[in-house]
C-alpha positions as CSV (number, residue, x, y, z in Angstrom):
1,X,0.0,0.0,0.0
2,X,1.3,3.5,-0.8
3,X,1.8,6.0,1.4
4,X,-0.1,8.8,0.6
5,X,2.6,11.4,2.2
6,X,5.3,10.0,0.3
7,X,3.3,10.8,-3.0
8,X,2.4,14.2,-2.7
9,X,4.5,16.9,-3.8
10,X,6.8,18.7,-0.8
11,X,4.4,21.5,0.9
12,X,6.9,24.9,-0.2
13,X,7.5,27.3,2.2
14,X,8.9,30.4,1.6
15,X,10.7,32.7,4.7
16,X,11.3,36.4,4.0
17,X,13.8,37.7,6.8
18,X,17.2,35.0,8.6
19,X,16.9,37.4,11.2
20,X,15.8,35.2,14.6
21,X,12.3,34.7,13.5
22,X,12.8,33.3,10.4
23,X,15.9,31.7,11.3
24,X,14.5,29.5,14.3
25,X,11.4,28.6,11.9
26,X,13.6,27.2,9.1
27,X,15.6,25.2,11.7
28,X,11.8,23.4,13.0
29,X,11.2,22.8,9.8
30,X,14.2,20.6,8.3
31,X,12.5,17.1,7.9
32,X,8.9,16.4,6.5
33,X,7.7,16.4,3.3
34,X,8.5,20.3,3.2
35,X,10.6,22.2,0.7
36,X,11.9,25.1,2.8
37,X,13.0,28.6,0.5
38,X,14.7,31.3,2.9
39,X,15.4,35.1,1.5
40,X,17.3,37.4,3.3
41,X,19.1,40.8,1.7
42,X,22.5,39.6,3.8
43,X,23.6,36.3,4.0
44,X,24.3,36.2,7.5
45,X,22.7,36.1,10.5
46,X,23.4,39.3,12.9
47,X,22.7,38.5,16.6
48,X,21.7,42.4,17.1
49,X,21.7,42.3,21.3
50,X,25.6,42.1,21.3
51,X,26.0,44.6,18.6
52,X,26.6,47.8,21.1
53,X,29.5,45.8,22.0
54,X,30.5,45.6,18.0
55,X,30.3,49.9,18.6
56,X,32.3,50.5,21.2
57,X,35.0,48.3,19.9
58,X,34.9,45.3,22.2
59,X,34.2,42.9,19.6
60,X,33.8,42.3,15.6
61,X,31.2,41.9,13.6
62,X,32.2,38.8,12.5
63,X,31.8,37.0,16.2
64,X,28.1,37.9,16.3
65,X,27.5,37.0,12.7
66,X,26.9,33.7,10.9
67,X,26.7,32.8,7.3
68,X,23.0,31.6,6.7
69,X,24.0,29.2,4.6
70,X,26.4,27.2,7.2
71,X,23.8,27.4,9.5
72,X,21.7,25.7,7.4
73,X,23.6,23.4,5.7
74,X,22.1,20.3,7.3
75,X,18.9,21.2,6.7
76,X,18.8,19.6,3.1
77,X,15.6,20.7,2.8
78,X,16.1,24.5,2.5
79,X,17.6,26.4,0.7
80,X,18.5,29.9,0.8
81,X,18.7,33.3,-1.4
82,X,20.4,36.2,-1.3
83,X,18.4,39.1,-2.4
84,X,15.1,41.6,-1.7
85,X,11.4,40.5,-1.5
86,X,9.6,43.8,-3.1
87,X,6.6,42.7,-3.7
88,X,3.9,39.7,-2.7
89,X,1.1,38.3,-4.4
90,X,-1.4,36.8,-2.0
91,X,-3.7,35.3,-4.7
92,X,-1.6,33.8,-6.6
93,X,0.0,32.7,-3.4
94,X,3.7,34.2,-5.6
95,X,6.8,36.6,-3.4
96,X,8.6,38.9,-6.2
97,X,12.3,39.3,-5.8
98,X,13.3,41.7,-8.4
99,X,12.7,39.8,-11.8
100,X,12.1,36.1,-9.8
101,X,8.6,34.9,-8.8
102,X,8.8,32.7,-6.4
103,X,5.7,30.3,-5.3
104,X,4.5,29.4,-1.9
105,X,2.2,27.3,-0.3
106,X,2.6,29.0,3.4
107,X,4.5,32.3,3.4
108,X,6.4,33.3,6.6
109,X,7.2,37.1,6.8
110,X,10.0,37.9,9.2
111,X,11.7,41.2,8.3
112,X,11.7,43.0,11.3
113,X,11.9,46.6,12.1
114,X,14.7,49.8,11.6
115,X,14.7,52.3,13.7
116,X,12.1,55.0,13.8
117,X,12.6,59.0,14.4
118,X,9.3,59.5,15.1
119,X,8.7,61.7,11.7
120,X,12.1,63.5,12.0
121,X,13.8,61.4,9.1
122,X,16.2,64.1,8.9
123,X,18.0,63.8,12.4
124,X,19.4,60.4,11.1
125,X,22.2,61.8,9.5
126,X,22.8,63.6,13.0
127,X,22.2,60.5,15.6
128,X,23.1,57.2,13.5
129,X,20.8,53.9,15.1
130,X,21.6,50.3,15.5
131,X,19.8,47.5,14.1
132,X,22.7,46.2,11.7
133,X,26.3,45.6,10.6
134,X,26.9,49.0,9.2
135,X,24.9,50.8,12.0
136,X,27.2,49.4,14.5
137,X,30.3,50.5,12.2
138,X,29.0,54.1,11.9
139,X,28.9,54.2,15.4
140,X,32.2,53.2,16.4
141,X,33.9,55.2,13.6
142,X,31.8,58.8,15.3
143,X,32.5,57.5,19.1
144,X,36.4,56.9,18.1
145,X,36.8,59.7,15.7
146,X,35.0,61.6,18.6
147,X,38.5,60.9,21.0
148,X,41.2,61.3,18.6
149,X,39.3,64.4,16.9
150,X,39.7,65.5,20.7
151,X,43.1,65.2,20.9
152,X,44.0,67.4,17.9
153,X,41.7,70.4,19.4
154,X,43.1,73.2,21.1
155,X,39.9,74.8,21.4
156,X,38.5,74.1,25.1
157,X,34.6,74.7,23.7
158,X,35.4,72.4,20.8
159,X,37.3,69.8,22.9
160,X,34.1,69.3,25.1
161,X,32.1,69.1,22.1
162,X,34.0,66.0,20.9
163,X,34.1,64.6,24.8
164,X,30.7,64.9,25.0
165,X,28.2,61.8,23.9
166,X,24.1,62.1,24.3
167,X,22.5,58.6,24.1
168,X,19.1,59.2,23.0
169,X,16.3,56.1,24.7
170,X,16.5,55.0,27.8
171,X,15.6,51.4,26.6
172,X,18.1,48.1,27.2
173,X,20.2,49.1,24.2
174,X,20.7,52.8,24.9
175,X,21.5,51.9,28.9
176,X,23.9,48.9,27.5
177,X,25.8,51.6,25.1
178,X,25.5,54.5,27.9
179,X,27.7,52.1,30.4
180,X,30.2,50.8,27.9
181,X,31.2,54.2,26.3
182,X,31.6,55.3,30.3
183,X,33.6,52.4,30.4
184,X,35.3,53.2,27.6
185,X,36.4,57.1,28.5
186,X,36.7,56.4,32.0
187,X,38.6,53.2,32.1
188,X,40.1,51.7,28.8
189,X,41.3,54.2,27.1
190,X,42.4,56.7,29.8
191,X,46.0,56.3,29.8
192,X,45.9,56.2,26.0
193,X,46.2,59.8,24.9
194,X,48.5,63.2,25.9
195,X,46.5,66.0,25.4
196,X,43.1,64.8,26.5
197,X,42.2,63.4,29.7
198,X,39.0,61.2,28.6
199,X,38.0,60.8,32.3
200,X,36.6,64.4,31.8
201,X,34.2,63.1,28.9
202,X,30.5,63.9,29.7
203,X,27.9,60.6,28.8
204,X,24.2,61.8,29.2
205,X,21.9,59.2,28.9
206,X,18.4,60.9,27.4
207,X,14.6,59.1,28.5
208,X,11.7,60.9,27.6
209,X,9.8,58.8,30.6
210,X,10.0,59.2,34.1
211,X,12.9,56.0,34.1
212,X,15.0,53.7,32.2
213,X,14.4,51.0,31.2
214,X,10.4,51.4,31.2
215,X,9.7,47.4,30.8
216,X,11.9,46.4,33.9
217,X,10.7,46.7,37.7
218,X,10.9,50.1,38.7
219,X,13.2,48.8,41.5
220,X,15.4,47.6,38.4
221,X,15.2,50.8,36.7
222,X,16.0,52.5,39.9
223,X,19.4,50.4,40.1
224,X,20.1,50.6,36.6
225,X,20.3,54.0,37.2
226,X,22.5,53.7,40.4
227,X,25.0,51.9,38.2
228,X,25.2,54.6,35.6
229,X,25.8,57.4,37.6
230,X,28.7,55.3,40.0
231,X,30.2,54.5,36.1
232,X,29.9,58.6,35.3
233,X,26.9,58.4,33.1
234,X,24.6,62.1,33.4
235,X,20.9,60.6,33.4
236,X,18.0,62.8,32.3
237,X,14.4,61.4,32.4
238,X,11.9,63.1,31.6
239,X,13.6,64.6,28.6
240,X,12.3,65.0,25.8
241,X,14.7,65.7,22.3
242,X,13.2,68.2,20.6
243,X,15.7,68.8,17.5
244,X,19.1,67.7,16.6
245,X,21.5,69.6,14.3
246,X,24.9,70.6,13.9
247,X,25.8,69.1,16.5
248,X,23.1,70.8,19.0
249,X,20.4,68.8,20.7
250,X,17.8,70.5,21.9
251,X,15.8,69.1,24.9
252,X,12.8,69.6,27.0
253,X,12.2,69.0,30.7
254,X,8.6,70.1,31.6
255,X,8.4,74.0,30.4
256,X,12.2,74.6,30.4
257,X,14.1,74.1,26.6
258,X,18.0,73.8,27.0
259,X,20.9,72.8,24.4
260,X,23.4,70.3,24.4
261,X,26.5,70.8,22.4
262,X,28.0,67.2,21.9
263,X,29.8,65.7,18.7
264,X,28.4,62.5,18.8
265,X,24.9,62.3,19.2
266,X,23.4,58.1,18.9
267,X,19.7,57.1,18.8
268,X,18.2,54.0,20.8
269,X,14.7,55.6,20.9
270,X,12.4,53.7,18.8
271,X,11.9,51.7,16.0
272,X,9.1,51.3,13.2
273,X,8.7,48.3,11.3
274,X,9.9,47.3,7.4
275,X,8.7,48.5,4.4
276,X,7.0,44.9,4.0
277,X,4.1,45.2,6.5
278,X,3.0,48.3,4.2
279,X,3.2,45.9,1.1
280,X,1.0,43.2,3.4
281,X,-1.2,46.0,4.1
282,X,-1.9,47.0,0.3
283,X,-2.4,43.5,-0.7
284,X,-4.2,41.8,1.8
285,X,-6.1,44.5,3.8
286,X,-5.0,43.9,7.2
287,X,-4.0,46.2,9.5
288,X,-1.4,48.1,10.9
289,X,-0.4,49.9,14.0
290,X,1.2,52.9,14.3
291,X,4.9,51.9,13.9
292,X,4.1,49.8,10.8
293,X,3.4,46.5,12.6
294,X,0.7,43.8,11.2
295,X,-2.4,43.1,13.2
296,X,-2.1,39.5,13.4
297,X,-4.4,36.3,14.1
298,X,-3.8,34.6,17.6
299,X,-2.2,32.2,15.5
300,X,0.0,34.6,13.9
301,X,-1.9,34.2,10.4
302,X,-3.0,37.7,8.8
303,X,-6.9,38.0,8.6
304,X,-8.5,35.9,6.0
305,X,-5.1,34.6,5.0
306,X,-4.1,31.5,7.2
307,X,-1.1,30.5,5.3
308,X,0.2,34.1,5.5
309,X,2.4,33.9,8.7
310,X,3.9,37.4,10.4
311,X,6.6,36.9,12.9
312,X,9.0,39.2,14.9
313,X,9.3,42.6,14.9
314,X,6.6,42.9,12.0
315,X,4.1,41.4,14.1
316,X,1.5,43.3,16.4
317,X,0.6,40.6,18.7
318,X,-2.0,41.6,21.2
319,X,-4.1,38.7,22.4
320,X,-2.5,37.5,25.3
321,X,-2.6,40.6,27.3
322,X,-4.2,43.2,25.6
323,X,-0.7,44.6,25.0
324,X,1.7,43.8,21.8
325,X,4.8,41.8,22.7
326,X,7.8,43.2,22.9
327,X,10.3,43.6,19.9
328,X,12.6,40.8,21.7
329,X,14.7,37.8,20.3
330,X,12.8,35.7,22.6
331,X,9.4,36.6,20.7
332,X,10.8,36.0,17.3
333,X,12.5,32.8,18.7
334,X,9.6,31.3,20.2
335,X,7.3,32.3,17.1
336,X,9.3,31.4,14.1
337,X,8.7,27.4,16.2
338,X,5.6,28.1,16.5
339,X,4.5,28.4,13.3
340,X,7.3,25.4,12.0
341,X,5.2,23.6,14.4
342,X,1.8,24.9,13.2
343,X,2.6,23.8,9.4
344,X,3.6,20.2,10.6
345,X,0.5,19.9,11.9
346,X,-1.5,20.9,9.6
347,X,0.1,19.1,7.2
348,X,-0.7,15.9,9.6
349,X,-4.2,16.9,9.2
350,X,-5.2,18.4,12.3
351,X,-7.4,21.4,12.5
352,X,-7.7,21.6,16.2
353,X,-4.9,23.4,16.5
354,X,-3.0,25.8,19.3
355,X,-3.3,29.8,19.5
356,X,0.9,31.4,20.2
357,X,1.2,31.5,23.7
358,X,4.6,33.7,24.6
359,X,6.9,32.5,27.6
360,X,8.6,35.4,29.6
361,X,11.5,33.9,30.6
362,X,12.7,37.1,31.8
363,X,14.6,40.5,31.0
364,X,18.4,41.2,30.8
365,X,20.3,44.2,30.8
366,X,24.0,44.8,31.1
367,X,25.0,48.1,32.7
368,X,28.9,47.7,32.5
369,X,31.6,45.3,33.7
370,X,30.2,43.4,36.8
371,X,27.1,45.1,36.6
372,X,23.6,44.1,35.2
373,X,19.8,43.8,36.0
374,X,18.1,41.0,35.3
375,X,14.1,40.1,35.7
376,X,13.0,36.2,35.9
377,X,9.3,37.3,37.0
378,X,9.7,34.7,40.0
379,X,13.1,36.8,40.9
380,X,14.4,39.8,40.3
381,X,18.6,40.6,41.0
382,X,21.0,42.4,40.2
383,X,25.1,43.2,40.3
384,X,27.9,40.7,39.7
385,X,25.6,37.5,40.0
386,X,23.1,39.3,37.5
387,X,26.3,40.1,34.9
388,X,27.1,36.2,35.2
389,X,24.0,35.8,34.0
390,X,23.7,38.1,31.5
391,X,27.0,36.5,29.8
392,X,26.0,33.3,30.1
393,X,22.5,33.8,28.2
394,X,24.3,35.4,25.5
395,X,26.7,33.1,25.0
396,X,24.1,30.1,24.5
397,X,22.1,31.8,22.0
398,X,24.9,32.7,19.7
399,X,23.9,30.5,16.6
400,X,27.5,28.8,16.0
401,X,29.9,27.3,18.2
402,X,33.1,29.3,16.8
403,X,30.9,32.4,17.5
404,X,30.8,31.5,20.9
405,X,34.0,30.6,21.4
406,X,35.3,33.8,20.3
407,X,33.5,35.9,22.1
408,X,34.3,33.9,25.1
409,X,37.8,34.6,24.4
410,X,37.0,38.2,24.0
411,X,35.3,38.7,27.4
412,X,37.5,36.8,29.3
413,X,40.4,39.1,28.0
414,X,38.3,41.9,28.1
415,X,37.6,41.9,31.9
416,X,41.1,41.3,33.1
417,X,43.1,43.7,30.5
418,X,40.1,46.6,30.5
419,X,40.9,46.6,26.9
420,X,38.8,46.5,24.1
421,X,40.8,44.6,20.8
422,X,38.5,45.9,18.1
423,X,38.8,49.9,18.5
424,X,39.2,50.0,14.8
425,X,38.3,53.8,13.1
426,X,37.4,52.4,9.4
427,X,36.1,53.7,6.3
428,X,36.9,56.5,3.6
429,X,36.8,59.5,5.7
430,X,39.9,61.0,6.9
431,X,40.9,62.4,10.1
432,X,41.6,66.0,9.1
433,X,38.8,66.1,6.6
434,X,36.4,65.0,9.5
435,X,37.7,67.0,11.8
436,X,37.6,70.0,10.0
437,X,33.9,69.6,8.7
438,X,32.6,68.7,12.2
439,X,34.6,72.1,13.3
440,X,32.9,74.2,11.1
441,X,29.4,73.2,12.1
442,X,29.6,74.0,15.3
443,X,31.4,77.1,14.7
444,X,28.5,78.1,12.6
445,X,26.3,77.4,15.7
């Protein structure tokens, strides 16, 4: 007797997005009578809560980063493209990538989110974000520039200009850059230069609510903040930025408007979702929220589309609280299985069939070197035990082995040097010619 499974053609499953999402849902899905296709615009996998670290020089980008492909390799099942889904066709059930259509039988759309300026586009070129490889680059190329431009200036205004560094967001990843560029000024790199003595560098950590790190404990937040200030972080709550330009930042505390003239200026406030969601929008009706993200089933299916999947960042997901999840790797983690797992069993035939269901496992946050918060829900601590933590969690979900081996190796050398290895100032731009530009605008404020 034939088996009926065997004969049918391989269900095809297209991915848009290796970022954790679509990643961990390719990996459920490697054996079964499923053809896997995954599309990314890199070919590598960024794991983006270590890559602060990759802009303030204590590691590379190539120790949080994995080819796609080598992760993959065993799943023979799958394979994966490198280019940019611009358009999808939900009736004809079709993704466009540039001049290839590509079928699908259950489409998973996992492309995340950028960072959002709340309508001031224009500030970008002012206050760089970080949600990639480049990002990350960018930052460390303004925050070392920032030192050595420093050390050329004979100006006193202009030298505090280039030692001063505004963190805009008050969220894990601006409090987690906030405490390693203190580090950085106050510790690594103070015995490194003549004419500047970095120790006198000003970090002002901006948060337009009444604490940091809103979605901790307060108690948390509280601590958090006690760490900052003890490294020589300036925290200002309750601040709202107002503009940015030429390297001024204007800010609001209640009624009162001030200036801040700082150099490097770095953006952790908020993010918006891809352009995708807006194509999902236009072609399937369903909606969005105000950052761009898709309103999604309880199953994670778009509204009259059940074999339209939206994961990650992209995804409003309200129905377990009333509340969306947060834009986490745990979310995307646990939802790119869910929905591997949903296909398998609807390819087994069963229609009774689990809503997502998220697991808090908890909240981390890294403040500097022996300092962290972290927030289990059953328990909450914080210091030394909670930075042990904190390393340890990281270091299991880095996707490759090498990957965690080097940035093992980093850390450990790290913490009993003070030294950060990868304090490289790259790209096209010259010292003098970036010093002298920079000079001038704030001159001309």
């Amino acid at each position: 007797m034939t088996n009926t499974t065997e004969t049918q053609p391989p269900h095809q499953v297209v991915i848009i997005g290796g970022g954790f999402g679509g990643l961990y849902a390719a990996k459920s899905l490697n054996h079964g009578n499923v053809d896997v296709t995954l599309i990314d615009r890199r070919n590598f996998h960024l794991f983006q809560p270590l890559l602060y670290q990759v802009a303030t020089g204590a590691i590379s980008p190539a120790d949080i980063s994995s080819p796609l492909r080598s992760v993959l390799s065993k799943s023979k099942n799958t394979k994966v493209l490198l280019g940019e889904v611009n358009d999808i066709d939900p009736q004809a059930q079709k993704v466009v990538m540039g001049d290839e259509v590509i079928p699908y039988d259950t489409l998973i759309v996992a492309t995340g989110a950028k960072h959002s300026y709340f309508g001031k586009d224009e500030w970008e070129s002012f206050a760089p974000g970080l949600k990639t490889v480049e990002d990350a680059i960018e930052m460390r190329h303004r925050i070392f520039m920032a030192f050595e431009a420093a050390e050329k200036e004979t100006d006193p205004q202009l030298r505090r200009a280039w030692l001063t560094f505004v963190i805009v967001g008050g969220g894990p990843t601006g409090v987690e850059l906030a405490g390693a560029i203190a580090e950085l000024a106050y510790h690594t790199m103070k015995e490194d230069f003549r004419n500047i003595d970095t120790t006198e560098a000003q970090v002002i950590l901006l948060e337009g609510l009444d604490r940091i790190l809103p979605p901790f404990a307060p108690e948390l937040s509280a601590q958090a903040q006690t760490s900052l200030q003890r490294l020589g972080v300036t925290v200002q709550t309750k601040t709202l930025v107002t503009n940015i330009d030429n390297d001024l930042v204007t800010i609001k505390q209640g009624e009162e408007i001030s200036q801040i003239h700082a150099k490097t200026v770095l953006w952790a406030a908020g993010v918006k979702a891809s352009p995708l969601g807006k194509v999902l929008a236009q072609k399937t009706g369903v909606e969005c929220d105000r950052a761009g993200r898709v309103i999604v089933e309880p199953d994670l299916s778009l509204n009259n589309y059940p074999n339209i999947f939206v994961i990650g960042d992209l995804a409003h997901f309200a129905h377990q609280n009333g509340k969306p999840l947060p834009g986490v790797a745990p979310v995307a983690m646990q939802q790119g299985e869910y929905v591997a797992s949903l296909i398998k069993q609807k390819l087994q035939g069963q229609t009774s069939l689990p809503r997502f269901y998220y697991i808090d496992k908890g909240s981390l946050a890294v403040i500097g070197q022996n300092s962290a918060v972290v927030d289990l829900g059953f328990i909450k601590f914080t210091g030394f035990v909670a930075w042990l933590f904190w390393l340890l969690v990281h270091i299991y979900f880095l996707i490759e082995f090498d990957n965690k081996l080097m940035v093992m190796i980093q850390w450990g050398w790290n913490y009993f040097t003070r030294n950060r290895g990868a304090r490289l100032i790259t790209g096209k731009e010259q010292i003098s010619n970036y010093t002298t530009e920079k000079t001038r605008e704030i001159v001309n404020v």
